[in-house]
C-alpha positions as CSV (number, residue, x, y, z in Angstrom):
1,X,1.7,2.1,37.6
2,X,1.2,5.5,36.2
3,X,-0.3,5.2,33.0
4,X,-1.0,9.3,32.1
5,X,1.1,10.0,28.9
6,X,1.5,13.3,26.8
7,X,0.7,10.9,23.6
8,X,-0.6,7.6,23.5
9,X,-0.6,5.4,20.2
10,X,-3.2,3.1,19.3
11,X,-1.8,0.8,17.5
12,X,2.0,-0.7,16.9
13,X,1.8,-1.0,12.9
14,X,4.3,1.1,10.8
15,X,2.0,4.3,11.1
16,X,2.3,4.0,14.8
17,X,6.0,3.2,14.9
18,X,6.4,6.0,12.8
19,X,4.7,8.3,14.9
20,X,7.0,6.9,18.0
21,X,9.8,7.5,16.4
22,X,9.4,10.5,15.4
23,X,8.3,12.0,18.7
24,X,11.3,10.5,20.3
25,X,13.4,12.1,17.7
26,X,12.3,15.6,18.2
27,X,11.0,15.8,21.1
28,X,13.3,13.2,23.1
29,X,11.6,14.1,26.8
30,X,7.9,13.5,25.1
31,X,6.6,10.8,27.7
32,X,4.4,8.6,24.7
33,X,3.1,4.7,24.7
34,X,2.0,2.2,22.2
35,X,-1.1,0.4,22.7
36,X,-1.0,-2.9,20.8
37,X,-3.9,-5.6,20.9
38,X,-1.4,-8.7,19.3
39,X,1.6,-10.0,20.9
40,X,4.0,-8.1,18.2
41,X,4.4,-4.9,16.3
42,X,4.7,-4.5,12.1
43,X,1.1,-5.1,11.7
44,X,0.8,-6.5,8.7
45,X,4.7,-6.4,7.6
46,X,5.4,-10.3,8.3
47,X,8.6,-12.1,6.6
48,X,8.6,-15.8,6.8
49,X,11.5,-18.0,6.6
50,X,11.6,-21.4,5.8
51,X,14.4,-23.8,4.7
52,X,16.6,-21.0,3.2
53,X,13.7,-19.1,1.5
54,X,12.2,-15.6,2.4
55,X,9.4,-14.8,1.6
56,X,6.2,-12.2,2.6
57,X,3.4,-12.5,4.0
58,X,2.6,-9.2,4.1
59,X,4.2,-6.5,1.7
60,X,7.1,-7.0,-0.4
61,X,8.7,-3.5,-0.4
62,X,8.2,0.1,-0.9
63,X,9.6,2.7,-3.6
64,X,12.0,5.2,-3.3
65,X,10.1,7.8,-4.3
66,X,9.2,9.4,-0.9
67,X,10.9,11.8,1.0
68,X,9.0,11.0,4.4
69,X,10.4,7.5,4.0
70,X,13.7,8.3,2.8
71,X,13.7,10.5,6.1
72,X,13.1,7.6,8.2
73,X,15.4,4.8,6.4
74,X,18.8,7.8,6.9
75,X,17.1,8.4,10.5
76,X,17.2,4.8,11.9
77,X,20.4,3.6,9.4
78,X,18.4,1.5,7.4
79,X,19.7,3.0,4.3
80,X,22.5,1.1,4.9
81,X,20.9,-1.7,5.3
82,X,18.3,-1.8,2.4
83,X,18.2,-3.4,-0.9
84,X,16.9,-1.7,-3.9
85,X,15.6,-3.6,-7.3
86,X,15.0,-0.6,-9.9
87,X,12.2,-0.3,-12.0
88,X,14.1,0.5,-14.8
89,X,16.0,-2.3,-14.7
90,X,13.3,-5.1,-13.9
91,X,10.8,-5.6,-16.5
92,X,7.2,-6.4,-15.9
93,X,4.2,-8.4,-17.2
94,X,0.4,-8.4,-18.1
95,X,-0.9,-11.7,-19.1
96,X,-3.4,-11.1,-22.3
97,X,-4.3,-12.9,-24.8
98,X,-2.8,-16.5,-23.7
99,X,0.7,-15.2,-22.9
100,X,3.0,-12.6,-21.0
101,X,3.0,-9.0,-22.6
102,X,6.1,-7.1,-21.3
103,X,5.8,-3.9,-20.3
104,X,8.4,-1.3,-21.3
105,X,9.7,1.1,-18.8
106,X,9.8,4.7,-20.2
107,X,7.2,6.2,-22.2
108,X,8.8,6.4,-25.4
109,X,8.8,2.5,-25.6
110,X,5.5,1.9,-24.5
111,X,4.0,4.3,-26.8
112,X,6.0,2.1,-30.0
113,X,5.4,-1.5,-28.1
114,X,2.2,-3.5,-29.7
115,X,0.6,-3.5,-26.6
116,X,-2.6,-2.1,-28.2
117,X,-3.4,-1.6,-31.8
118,X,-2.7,2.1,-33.2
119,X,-6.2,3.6,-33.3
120,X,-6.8,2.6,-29.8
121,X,-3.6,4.6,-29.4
122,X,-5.4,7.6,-31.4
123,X,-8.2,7.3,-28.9
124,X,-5.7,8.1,-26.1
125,X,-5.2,11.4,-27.1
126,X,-8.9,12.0,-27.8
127,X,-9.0,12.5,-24.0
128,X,-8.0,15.9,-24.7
129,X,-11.5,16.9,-25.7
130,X,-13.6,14.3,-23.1
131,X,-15.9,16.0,-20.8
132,X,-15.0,15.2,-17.3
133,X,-17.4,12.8,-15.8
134,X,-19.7,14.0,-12.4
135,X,-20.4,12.0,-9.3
136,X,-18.2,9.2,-8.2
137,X,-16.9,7.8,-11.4
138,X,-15.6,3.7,-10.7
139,X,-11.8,3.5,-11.7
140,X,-12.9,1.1,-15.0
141,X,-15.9,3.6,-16.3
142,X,-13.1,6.6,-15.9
143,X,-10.6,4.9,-18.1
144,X,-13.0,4.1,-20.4
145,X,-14.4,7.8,-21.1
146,X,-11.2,9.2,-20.6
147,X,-8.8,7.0,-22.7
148,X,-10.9,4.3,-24.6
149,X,-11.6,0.7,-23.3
150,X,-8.5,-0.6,-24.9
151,X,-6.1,0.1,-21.3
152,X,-8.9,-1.5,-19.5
153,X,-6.7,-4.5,-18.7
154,X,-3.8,-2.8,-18.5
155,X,-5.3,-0.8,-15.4
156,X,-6.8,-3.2,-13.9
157,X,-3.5,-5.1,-13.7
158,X,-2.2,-1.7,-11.7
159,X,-5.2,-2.5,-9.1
160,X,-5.0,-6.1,-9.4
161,X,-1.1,-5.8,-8.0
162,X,-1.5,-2.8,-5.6
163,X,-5.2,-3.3,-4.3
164,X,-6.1,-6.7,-4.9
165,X,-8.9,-5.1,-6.2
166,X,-12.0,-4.5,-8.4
167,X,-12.2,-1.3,-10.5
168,X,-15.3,-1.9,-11.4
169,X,-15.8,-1.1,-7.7
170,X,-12.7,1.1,-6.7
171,X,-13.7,4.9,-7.5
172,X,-10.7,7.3,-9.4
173,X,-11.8,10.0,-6.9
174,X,-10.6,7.3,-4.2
175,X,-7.4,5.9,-5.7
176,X,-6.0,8.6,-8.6
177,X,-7.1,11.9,-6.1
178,X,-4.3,13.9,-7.9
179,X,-5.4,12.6,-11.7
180,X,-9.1,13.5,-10.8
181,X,-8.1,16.9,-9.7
182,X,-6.3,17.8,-12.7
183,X,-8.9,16.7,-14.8
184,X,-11.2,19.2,-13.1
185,X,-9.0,21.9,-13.4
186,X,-7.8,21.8,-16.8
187,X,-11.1,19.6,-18.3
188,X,-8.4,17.2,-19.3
189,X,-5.4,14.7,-17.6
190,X,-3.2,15.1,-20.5
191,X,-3.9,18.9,-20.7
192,X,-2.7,19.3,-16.9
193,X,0.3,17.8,-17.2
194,X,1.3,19.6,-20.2
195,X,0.0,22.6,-18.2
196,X,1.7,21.5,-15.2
197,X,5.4,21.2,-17.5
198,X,4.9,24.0,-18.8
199,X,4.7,25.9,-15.4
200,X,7.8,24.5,-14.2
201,X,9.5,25.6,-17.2
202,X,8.5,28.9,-16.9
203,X,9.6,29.1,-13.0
204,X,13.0,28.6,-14.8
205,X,13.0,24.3,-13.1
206,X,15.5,22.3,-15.4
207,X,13.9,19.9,-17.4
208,X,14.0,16.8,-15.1
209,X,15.5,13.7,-16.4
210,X,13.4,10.9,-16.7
211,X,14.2,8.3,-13.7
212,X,12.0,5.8,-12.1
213,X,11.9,4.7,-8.5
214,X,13.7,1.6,-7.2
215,X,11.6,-0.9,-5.1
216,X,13.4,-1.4,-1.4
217,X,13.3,-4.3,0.9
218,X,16.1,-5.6,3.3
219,X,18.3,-9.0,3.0
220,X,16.1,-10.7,5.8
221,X,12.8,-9.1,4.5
222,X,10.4,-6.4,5.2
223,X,10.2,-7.2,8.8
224,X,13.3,-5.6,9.7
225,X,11.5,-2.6,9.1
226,X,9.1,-2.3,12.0
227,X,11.9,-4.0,13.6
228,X,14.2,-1.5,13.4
229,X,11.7,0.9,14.8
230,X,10.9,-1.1,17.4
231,X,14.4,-1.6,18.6
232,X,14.4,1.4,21.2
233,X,10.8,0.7,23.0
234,X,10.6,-0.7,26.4
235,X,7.6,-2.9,26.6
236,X,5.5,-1.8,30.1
237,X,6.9,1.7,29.6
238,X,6.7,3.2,25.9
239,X,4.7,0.1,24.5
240,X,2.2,-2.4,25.5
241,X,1.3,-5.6,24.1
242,X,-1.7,-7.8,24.2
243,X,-3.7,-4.2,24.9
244,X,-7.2,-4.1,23.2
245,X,-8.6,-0.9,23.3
246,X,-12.3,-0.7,23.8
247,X,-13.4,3.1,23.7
248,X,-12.1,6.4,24.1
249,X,-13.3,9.3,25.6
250,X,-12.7,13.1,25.9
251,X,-11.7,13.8,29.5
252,X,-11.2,17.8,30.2
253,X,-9.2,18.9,27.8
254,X,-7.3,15.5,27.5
255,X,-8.4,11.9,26.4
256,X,-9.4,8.5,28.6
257,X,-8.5,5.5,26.6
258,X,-10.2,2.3,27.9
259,X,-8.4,-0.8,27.3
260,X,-8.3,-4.5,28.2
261,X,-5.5,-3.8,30.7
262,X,-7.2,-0.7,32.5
263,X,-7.8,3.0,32.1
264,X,-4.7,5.2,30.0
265,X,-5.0,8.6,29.9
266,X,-3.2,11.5,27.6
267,X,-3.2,14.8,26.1
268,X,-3.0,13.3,22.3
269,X,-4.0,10.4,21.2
270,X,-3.4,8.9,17.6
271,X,-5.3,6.4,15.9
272,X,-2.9,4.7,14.5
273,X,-5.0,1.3,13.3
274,X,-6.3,0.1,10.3
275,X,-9.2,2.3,9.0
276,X,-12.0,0.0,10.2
277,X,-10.5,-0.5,13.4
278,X,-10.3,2.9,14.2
279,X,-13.9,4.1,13.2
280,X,-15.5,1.4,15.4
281,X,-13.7,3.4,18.5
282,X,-14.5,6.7,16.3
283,X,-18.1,6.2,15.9
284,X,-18.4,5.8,19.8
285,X,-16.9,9.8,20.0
286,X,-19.0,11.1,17.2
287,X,-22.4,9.4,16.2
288,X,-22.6,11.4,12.9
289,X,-19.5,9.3,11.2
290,X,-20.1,9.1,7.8
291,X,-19.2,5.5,7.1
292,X,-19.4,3.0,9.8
293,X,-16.6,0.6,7.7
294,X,-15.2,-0.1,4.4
295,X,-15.0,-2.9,2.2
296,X,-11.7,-4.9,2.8
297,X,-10.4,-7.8,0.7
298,X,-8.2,-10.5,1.5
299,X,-5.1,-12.5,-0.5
300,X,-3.3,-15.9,-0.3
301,X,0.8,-16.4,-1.4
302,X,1.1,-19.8,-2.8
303,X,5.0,-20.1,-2.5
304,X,6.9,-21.9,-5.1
305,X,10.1,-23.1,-4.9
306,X,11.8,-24.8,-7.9
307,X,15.3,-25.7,-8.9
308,X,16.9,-23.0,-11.2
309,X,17.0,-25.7,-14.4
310,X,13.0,-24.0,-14.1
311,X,14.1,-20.6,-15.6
312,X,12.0,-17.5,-14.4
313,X,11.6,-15.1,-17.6
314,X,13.3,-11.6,-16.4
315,X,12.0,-9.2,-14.5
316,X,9.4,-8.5,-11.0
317,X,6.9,-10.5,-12.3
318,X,3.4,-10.7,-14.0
319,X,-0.4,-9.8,-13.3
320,X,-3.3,-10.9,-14.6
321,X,-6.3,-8.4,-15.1
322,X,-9.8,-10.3,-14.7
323,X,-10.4,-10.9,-18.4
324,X,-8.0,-13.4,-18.5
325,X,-9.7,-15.4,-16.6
326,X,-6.9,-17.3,-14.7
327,X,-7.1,-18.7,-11.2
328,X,-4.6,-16.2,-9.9
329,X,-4.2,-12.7,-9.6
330,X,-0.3,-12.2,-10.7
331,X,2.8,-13.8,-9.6
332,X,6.2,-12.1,-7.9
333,X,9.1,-13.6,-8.7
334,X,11.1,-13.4,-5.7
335,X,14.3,-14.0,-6.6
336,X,14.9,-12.0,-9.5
337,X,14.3,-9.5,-7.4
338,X,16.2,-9.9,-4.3
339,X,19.3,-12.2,-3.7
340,X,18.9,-14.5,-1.0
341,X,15.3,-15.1,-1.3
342,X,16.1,-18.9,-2.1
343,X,18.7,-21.5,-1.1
344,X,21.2,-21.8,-3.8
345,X,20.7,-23.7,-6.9
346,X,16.9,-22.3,-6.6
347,X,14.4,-20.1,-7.5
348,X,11.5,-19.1,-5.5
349,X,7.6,-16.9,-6.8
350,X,4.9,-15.7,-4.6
351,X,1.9,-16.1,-6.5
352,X,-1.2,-14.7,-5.4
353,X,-4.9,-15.3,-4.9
354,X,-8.4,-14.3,-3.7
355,X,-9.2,-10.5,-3.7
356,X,-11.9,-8.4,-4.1
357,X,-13.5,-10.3,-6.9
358,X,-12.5,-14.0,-5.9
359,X,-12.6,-14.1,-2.2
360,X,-14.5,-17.6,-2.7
361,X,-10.7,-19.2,-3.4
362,X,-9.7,-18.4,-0.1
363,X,-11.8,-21.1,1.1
364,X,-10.1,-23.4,0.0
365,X,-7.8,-26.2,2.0
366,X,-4.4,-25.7,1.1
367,X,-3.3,-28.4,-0.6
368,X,-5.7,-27.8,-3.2
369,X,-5.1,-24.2,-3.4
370,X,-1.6,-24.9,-4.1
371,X,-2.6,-27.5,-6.8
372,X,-4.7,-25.3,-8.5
373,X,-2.3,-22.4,-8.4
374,X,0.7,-24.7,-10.0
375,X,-1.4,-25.9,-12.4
376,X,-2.3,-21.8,-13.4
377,X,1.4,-20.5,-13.1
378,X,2.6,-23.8,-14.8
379,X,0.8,-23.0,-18.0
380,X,1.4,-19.2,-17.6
381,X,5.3,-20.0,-17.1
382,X,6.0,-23.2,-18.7
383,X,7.3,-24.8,-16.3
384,X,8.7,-28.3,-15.8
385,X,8.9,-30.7,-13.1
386,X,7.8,-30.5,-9.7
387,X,8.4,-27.8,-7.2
388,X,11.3,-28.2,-4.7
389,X,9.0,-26.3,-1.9
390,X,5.3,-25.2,-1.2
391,X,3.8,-23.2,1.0
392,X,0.9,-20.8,1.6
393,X,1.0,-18.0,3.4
394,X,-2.6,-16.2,4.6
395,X,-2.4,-12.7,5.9
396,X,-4.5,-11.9,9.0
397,X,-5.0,-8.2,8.1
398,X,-7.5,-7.5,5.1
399,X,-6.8,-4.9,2.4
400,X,-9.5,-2.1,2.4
401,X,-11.2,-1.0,-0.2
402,X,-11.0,2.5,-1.6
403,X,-14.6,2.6,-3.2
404,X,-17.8,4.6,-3.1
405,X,-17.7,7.3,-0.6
406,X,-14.1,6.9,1.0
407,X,-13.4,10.5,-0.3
408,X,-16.0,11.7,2.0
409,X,-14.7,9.9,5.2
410,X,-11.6,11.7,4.6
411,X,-13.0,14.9,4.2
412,X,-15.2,14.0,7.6
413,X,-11.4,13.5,8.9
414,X,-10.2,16.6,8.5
415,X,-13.2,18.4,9.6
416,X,-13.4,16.1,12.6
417,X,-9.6,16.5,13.7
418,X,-9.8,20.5,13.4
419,X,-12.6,20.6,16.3
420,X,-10.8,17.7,18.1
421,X,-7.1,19.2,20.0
422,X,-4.8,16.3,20.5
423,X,-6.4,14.0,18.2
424,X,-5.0,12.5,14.9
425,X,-6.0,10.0,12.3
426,X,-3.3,8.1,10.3
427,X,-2.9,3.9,9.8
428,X,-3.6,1.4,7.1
429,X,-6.7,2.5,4.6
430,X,-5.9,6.5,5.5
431,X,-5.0,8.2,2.4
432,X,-3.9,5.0,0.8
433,X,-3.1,1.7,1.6
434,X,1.0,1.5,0.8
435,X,3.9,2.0,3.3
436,X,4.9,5.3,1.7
437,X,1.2,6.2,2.2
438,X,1.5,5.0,5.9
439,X,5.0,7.0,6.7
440,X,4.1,10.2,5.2
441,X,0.8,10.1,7.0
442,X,2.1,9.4,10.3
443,X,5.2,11.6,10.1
444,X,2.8,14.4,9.6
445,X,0.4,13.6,12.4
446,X,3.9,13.3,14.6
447,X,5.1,16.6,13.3
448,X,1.5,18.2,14.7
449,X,2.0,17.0,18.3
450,X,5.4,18.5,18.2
451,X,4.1,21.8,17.1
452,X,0.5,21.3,19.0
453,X,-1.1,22.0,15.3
454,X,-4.1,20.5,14.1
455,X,-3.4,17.4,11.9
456,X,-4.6,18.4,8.5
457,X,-5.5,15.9,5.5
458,X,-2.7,16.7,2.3
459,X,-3.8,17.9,-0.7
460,X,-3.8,15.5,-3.5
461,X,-1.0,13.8,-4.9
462,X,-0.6,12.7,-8.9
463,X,0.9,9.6,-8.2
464,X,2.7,7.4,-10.6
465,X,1.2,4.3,-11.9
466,X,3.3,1.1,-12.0
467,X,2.6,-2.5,-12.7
């Protein structure tokens, strides 16, 4: 078997997909394999099905916002495919105070809505004249200086849903790069952006309509996805299952890649894996690493099924920041999102559980995690009866953690690929932890082999915050 490649992929997740298909896009002669340790590819991106309902065990969609993905749904014809529930339209919920608090969609509204009281609205635009803060500042003690304690909950909802997180623990530097930088630069968050309107306008940019970004899935779930990508690789040739790889070394010019199926060999290799994953093989090529792991957390979906006489209130659902000291994090509700999610006559939520700051509830049997969690969303949603269906779904990939010194593993990164040819970095925990994050990473690190370019680390995005 000849097993010397121009590229090989270590790992068969979306970022390594991503980079396949790319490569075999532009550069369709580009001889490239996949080296996959389970028995499937999608990583993390699982859908179960189960007497008519569909539901994830992994994530539950993407937004529209990115061009690298948008590239890749029109490339592969999943744009025809995909199903879009906009933000606009879907309202959303943080349970304070003993009940659900909608959240308004445009900015307009949410500076009116009661949310907080007005002179914790007053201490929002006192920002303007906050100092920024040195060192590595933890997501909660940055709000706090910056905009007052009052949206305290309110971020930690944003983390609670995205991260599964602990922002007493998750750093801004880590997971708000592009609101950190224009807090340095201007001395103030608000005093960027007006700074940063204010030098479109004078570029001559029209003044761009307020929109926001539509969450996408598919009618049989997220795993259509990797799916999709995987529809054109023939495994023994372009990808191998059941392949562990267990080092990899520099080999004149080219790399050696030692697996549990025998030697590989290439001219690139990408690490495609999740971010601890790939610095246990990276710490055997350089010693110096900076960070040995990360932190990574781990969630439960307690599925509920009900009859639709239970009525859902509107909307994507509802999370619970830690002050309100509920058993479960937040709860997605399913159906109101997506049709087809539940058999009809039916409604179906994926609540959720564990996380940074809970990991004990995991331990749990789960019969009496589902107890417990009806007995949480039952008061939160007052609902009657017993459910039609249960089920809980554990996810076999953790979530990492983007806390105290990730920004200078990345910057190690982008030092370390610029004296490594034919090396790149991309996968779960790089830059992010969402499939946006994932496709515009490895698109980039695909777009560097085809131009034999160093992979280089992208400068920091301001990215939009949504519950």
């Amino acid at each position: 078997m000849n097993r010397q490649y121009q590229t090989l992929i270590l790992g068969g997740g979306l970022s390594g997909l991503t980079v396949a298909h790319k490569l075999r896009l532009h550069k369709p002669n580009h001889r490239f394999c996949i080296l996959e340790k389970s028995g499937h590819t999608g990583g993390v991106i699982r859908t179960h099905h189960d007497q008519g309902y569909i539901t994830e065990i992994g994530p539950h969609g993407f937004l529209d916002n990115c061009a690298e993905s948008r590239e890749i749904l029109a490339e592969t014809g999943l744009d025809r495919e995909c199903i879009k529930a906009p933000l606009i339209d879907f309202v959303r919920y943080v349970y304070l105070n003993g009940k659900l608090n909608l959240i308004p969609q445009t900015p307009g509204k949410i500076l009116r809505a009661p949310l907080i009281p007005w002179p914790a609205k007053l201490r929002v635009l006192a920002e303007l004249w906050q100092p920024p803060l040195d060192g590595e500042p933890t997501v909660a003690k940055w709000v706090n200086h910056r905009f007052g304690p009052a949206l305290l909950p309110f971020l930690d909802a944003v983390y609670t849903g995205t991260y599964a997180g602990d922002v007493n623990r998750l750093t801004i530097d880590s997971v708000m790069p592009g609101a950190r930088a224009l807090e340095k630069e201007y001395g103030s968050v608000l005093r960027g952006l007006a700074a940063r309107m204010w030098q479109k306008k004078r570029q001559g940019k029209e003044k761009a309509t307020f929109t926001m970004p539509a969450m996408t899935s598919f009618p049989s779930g997220m795993q259509r996805l990797p799916e999709r990508l995987s529809e054109n690789l023939i495994r023994g040739r372009d990808l191998h299952l059941h392949t562990t790889v267990t080092s990899v070394d520099a080999d004149n010019g080219g790399w050696q890649v030692h697996t549990s199926r025998g030697l590989f060999q290439a001219k690139n290799v990408v690490f495609a894996l999740p971010a601890n994953g790939a610095l246990q093989l990276l710490d055997h090529i350089d010693p110096s690493l900076p960070e040995k792991s990360i932190p990574e957390t781990w969630i439960a979906s307690v599925v509920f099924g009900f009859t639709d006489d239970s009525k859902l209130p509107p909307g994507f659902g509802y999370l619970t920041p830690e002050c309100a000291q509920r058993f479960t994090l937040g709860s997605l509700f399913s159906s109101n999102m997506f049709p087809g999610r539940a058999p009809k006559g039916h409604v179906v939520f994926e609540t959720l559980v564990g996380g940074r700051r809970h990991p004990e509830r995991l331990a749990f049997d789960d019969q009496t995690l589902t107890q417990k969690a009806l007995n949480d969303v039952r008061d939160i949603l007052q609902l009657k009866g017993e459910p039609a269906y249960t089920t809980v779904l554990r996810s076999s990939g953790g979530i990492p953690q983007l806390e105290k010194n990730y920004p200078r593993l990345l910057a190690w990164r982008e030092k370390f690929l610029a004296t490594h040819p034919g090396l790149q970095i991309v996968g779960f925990g790089w830059e992010g932890i969402g499939l946006n994050d994932m496709m515009k990473c490895a698109s980039r690190a695909a777009g560097a082999i085809v131009t034999a370019s160093a992979g280089t680390q992208q400068g920091a995005d301001l990215k939009g915050v949504y519950f």
